[in-house]
N, C-alpha and C positions, 0 to 999 in steps of 0.2 A: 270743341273746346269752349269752355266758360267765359265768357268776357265780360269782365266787370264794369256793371255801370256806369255811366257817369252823376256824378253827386247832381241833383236840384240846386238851382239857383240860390243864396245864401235870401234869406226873410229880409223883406222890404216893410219896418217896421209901418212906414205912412201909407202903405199899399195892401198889406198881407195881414193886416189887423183890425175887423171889425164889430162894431155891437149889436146884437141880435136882431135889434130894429131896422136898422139898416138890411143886412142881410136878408130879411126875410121881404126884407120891398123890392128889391132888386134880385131876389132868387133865380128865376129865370136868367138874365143878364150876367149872374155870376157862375151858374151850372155852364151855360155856353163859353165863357172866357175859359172854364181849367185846362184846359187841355192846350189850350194858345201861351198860357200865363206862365207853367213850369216851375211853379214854387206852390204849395197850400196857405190856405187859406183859415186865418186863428179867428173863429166867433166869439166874441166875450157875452156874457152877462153879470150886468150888476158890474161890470167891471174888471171880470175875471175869465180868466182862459176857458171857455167851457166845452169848444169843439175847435175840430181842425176836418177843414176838406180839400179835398184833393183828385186828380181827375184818376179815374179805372187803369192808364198807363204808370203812373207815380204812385199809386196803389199798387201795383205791379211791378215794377221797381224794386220797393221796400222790402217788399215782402220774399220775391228772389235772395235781394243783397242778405235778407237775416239768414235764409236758407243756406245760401252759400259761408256766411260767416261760421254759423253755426257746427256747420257739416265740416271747417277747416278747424272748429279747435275739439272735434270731437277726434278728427283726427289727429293732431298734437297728442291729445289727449291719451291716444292708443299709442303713438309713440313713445312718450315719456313713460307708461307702463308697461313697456316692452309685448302688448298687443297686435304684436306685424308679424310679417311671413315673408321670407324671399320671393325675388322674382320667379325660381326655380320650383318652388313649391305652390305657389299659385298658380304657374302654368300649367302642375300635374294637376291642380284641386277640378281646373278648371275642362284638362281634355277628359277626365274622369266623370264628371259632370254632365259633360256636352257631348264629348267623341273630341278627337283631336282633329284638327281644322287641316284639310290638303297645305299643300305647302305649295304657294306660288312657283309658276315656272318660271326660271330664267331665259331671260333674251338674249343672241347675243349681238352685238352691234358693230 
């Protein structure tokens, strides 16, 4: 089963927002904090948003979360245009397919 992630930390505007100069003095220093830190990291130049980084786990994250978002409203999607199949008929789609699966034995207790 899918389990949805938990959100990042909410932007810590005096923490999570710096100018390009800085950043690139402190590179190293800040590549080793993402992964401790749990929220990205906004680079400005010139005074404006120009990058956001973030550690290979929260880059991973996101990228699930949109997968998942995605894949639920494409499903909506197929519902609301009447797109679906009974359980009944998928179970044939599927032993037709495959071969139909043994059927567990019962125990009895």
């Amino acid at each position: 089963m899918y389990a949805i992630p938990k959100p990042a930390d909410p932007l810590r505007i005096a923490e999570d927002i710096v100018p390009i100069a800085e950043f690139k003095a402190h590179l190293s220093e800040v590549v080793r904090g993402l992964t401790t830190r749990g929220r990205p990291l906004v680079v400005t130049h010139n005074g404006k948003p120009a990058a956001v980084v973030l550690s290979p786990a929260e880059f991973d994250r996101l990228t699930r979360r949109a997968a998942f978002i995605e894949a639920v409203g494409e499903g909506l999607d197929d519902a609301r245009h009447g797109r679906v199949i009974s359980d009944e008929a998928l179970g044939k789609m599927v032993d037709e397919r495959y071969g139909t699966a043994p059927k567990a034995k019962r125990t009895r207790r």
